[in-house]
N, C-alpha and C positions, 0 to 999 in steps of 0.2 A: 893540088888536090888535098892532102892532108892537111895546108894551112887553110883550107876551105871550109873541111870538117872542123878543127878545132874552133873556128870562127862560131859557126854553127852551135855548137857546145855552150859555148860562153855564151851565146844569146841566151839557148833551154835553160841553163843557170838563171842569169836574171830573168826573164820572163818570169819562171816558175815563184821567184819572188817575192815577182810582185805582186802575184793571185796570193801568196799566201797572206803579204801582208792588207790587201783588200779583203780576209775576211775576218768576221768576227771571232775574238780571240777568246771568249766568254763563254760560244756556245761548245767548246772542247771543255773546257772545267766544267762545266756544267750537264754535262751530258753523262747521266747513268751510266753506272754497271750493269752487265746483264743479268737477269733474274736466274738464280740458281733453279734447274728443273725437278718437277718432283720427288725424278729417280734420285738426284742429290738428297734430297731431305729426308726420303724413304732410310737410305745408306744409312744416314749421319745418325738419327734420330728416335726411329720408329721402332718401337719392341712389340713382334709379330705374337701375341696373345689373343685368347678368346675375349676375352673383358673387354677389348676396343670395340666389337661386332656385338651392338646391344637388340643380336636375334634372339626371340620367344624368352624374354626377361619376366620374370612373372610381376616385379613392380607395374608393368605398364600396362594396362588393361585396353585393347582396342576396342571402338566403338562399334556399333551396327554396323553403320556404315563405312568403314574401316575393313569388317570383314567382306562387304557386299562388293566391296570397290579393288581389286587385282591391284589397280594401279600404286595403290598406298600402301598395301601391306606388303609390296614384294618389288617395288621398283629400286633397282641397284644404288643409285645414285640418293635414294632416303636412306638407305642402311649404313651404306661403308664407301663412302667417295675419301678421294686421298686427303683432300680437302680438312674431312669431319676425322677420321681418325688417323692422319699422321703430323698435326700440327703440331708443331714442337712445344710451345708454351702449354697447350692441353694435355697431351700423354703424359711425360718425363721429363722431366730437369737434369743434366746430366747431374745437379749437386742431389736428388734423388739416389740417383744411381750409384754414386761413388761412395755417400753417408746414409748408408740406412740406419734407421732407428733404432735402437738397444734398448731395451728396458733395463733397470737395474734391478738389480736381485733382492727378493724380501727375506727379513728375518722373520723364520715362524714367531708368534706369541709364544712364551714360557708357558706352561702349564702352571701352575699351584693347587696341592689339595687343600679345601677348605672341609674341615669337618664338620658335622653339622650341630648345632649348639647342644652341651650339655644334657643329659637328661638321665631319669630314674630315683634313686633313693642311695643316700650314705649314709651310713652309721657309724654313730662314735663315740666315745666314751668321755664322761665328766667327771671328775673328784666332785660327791657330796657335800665336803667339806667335815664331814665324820669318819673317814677313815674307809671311804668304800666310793665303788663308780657306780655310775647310773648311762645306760645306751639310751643315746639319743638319735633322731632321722634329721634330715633335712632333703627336701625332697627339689629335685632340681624340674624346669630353668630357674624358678621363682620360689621359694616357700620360706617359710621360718622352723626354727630345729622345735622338736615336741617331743618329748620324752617317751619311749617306746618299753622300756623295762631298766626296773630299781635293782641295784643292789647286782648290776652286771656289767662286763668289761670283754673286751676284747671279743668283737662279734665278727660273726663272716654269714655274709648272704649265699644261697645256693642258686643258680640259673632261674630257678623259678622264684623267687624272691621269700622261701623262707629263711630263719635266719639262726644260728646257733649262738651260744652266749656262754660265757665262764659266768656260773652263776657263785654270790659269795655274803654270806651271813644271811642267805633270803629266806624267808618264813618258808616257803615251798619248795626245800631244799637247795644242797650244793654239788656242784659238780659241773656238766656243760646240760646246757637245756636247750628244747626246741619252741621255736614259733613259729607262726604259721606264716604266707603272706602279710596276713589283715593284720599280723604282731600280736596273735592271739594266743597264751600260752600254752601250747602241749605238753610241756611237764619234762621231767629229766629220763638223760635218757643215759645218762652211766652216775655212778655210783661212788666216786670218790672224791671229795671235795680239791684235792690238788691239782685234777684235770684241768688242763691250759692249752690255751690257743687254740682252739677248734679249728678243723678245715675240712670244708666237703670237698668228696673226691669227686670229677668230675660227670659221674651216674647219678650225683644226687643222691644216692642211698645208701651211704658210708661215710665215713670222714675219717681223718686221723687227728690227733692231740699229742701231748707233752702231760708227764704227769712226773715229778720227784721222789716220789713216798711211796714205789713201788718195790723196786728192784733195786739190789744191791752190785755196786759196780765190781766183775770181781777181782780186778788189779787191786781195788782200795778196801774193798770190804765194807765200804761206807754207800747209803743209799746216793743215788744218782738220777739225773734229771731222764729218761728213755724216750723214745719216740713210740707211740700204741696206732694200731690201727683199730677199726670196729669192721662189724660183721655185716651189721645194719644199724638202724635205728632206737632199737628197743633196746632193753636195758642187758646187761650180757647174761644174767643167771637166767634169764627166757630164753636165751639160744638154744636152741633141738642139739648146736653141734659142741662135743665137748670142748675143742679146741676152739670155738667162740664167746664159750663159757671164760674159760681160761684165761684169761687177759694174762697175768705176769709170766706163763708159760711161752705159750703160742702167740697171745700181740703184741708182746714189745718187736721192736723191730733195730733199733741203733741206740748207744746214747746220746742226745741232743735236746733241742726243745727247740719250739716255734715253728711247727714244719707246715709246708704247704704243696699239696699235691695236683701235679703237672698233670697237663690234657694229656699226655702220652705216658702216664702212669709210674713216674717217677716224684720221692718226696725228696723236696730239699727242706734243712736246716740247719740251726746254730748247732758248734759243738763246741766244746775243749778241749777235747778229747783228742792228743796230740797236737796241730797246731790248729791255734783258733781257728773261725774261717767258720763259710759257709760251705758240706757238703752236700750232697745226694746220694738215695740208693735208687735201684735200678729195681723196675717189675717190683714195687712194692706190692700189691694185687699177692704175689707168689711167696712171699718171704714166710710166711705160715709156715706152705706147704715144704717147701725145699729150702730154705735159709735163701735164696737169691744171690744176689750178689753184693761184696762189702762196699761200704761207704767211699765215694771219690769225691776229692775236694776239686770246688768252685772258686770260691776267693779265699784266697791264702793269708792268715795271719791276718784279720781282721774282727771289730765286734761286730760287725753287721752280721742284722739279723731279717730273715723272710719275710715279708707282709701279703705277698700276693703273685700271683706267675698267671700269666696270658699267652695263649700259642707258643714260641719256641724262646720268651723271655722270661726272666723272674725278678721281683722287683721285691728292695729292702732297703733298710735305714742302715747307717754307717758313720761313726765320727771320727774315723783315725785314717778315711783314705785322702780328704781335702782338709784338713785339720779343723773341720765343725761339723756336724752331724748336718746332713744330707740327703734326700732320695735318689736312688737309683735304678738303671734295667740293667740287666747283664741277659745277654742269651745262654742256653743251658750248656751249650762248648763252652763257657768259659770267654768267648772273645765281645766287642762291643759293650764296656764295661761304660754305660751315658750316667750323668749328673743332669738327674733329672729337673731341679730344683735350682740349684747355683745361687746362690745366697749365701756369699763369703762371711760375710758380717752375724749371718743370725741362726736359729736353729731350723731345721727341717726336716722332716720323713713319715714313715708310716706310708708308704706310697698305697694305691690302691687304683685297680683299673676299668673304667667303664665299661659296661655290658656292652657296649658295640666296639670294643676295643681303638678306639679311639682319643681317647683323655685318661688323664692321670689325675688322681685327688692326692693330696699330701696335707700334712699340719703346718703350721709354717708361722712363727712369731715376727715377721717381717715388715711390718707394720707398726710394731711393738703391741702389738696384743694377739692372743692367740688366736686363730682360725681354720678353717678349709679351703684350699686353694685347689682350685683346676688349672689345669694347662694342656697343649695337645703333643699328646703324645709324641707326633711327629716332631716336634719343639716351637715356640712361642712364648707369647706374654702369658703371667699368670693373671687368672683372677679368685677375691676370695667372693666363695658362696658361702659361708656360712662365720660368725662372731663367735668364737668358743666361748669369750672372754665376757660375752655379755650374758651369759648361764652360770658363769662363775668364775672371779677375777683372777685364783688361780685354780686353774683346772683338772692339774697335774697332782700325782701324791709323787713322795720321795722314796728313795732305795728299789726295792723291788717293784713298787708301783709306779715308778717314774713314770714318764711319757715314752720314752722308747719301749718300753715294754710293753706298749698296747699296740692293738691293731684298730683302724677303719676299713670300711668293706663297704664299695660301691654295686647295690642291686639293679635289680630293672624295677 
């Protein structure tokens, strides 16, 4: 019996075979894989979002007939068949998924201020060539210089564009004189021919000056150069008040020379008087009344001297701080001591500053002939606006008339 069954065995063996080798051995290689089912590619693939279901899309506008017809605007299988939104090459890529986009990071634009070009009136002084100066304008972006008043030096313009002047040998007297805008003369308005440097205070209806042949210094016994204020405008033996009468009394106020007085009512100037240098007194306005308070030095052991002060800065010529006369700003602390100018090689200063605080005017031989040069304040290239040298080849007098001892005065 068991050899019966194993017989039996052995036949099923070959039998089985020989069916397998009567069939075609092709159609097994050949014969597909089974199609993964949707639920598979749902799984794998599909990111369940509103964006896939393009229901009430305001791009797509249905027609009339679109809305007449149920069957199109609402039939399941037009909306969202697995079909239409879970095909994998349409949704999402996994290399989507895994690298999203970066943008890289912008550098904002730098800002730069540009100021806006040049403009108003400067005034400035000529050597005759007889022993005396004559104020000259040049009137900015564009003009040529025109002589504005003979026989006068070292002017300063007031906010409204009149203008004061050291007047000197001039048939309608000496002393400091007034003009009007139009540079029409109004006539003197103090009375002693050594009055120097005019400067309006910032009201327009007072100034202070330098005068030497007043007051006697009294450590030396010897007259000395003082600093004076005014009352007003008019001549001082007109003043109602005695102490405006009074000049060598009640207005001197320091000894120095060249003073110019600050929007916050403070006068700086040159002194000698202990170490050179430029100081300041405080509440000049009050020094009449109550003596105010004594002079504090600015720059230490220097010849620099004031030409002009804008907002919280003051601006003067110097030739012993870069080893050649230079303009400069300093702020009234004392700190931000700029080189306004930087012209190692040649002469510069008289600084002076536009009515829109913006630009600096200075003199400047840099060219090798003398001129007006602007630059912006900020700092920049300069350029020259105005030919000193073509009014007169030299323009400068010597010793006390030199060139540093004058001022230009930028008006509107």
């Amino acid at each position: 019996m068991v050899l019966f069954m194993k017989h039996n065995r052995i036949i099923y063996i070959i039998l089985s075979a020989i069916a397998l080798m009567a069939c075609n051995s092709g159609d097994l290689l050949n014969r597909a894989p089974p199609t993964p089912t949707p639920t598979f590619v749902l799984v794998r693939y599909a990111t369940p979002t509103s964006t896939l279901i393009p229901t009430n899309t305001p791009a797509v506008e249905p027609s009339e007939s679109a809305i007449d017809t149920p069957e199109v605007s609402a039939t399941p299988e037009a909306t969202a068949t697995p079909e239409a939104t879970a095909t994998p090459e349409a949704t999402a890529t996994p290399e989507v998924v895994v690298t999203p986009t970066v943008p890289l990071p912008t550098v904002p634009p730098t800002k730069t201020f540009t100021p806006a070009p040049p403009a108003g009136r400067i005034a400035f002084p000529v050597d005759d060539g007889g022993g005396h100066y004559d104020v000259w304008v040049v009137e900015l972006p564009e003009g040529q210089p025109f002589l504005v008043q003979a026989r006068a030096r070292q002017p300063n313009f007031a906010k409204d564009g009149r203008l004061l002047v050291k007047t000197q040998g001039n048939d309608l007297g000496e002393s400091i004189a007034l003009l009007d805008s139009n540079y029409t003369w109004r006539g003197i308005i103090n009375q002693s021919p050594e009055d120097s440097y005019p400067f309006w205070h910032p009201d327009g209806a007072r100034y202070a000056y330098s005068n030497s042949n007043l007051v006697l210094d009294p450590d030396t016994a010897h007259l000395a150069p003082y600093i004076f204020t005014s009352c007003s405008l008019q001549l001082p033996k007109f003043e109602h008040s005695e102490k405006c009468q009074d000049i060598r009394k009640w207005g001197k106020i320091v000894i120095g020379e060249a003073p110019v007085w600050t929007d916050d009512d403070r006068i700086a100037f040159f002194t000698y008087k202990g170490d050179d240098g430029i100081y300041f007194v405080q509440s000049a306005s009050m020094l009449r009344e109550a003596g105010g308070l004594g002079p504090q030095q600015l720059l230490v052991r220097s010849n620099g001297r004031p030409t002009d002060t804008a907002g919280f800065q003051l601006f003067f010529s110097a030739g012993d701080i870069d080893g050649n006369w230079e303009a400069y700003a300093i702020d009234l602390d004392g700190t931000n001591l700029t080189n306004l100018s930087n012209a190692p090689l040649f002469q510069d200063g008289l600084p002076a500053v536009s009515p829109d605080g913006n630009w600096v005017a200075f003199v400047s031989d840099r060219d090798g002939r003398w001129g007006i040069w602007v630059t912006p304040l900020s700092g920049g290239e300069a350029a020259k606006v105005a030919d000193i040298s073509k009014i007169n080849p030299n323009p400068w007098g010597v010793d006390n008339r030199a060139w540093m001892t004058e001022r230009i005065s930028w008006g509107p």
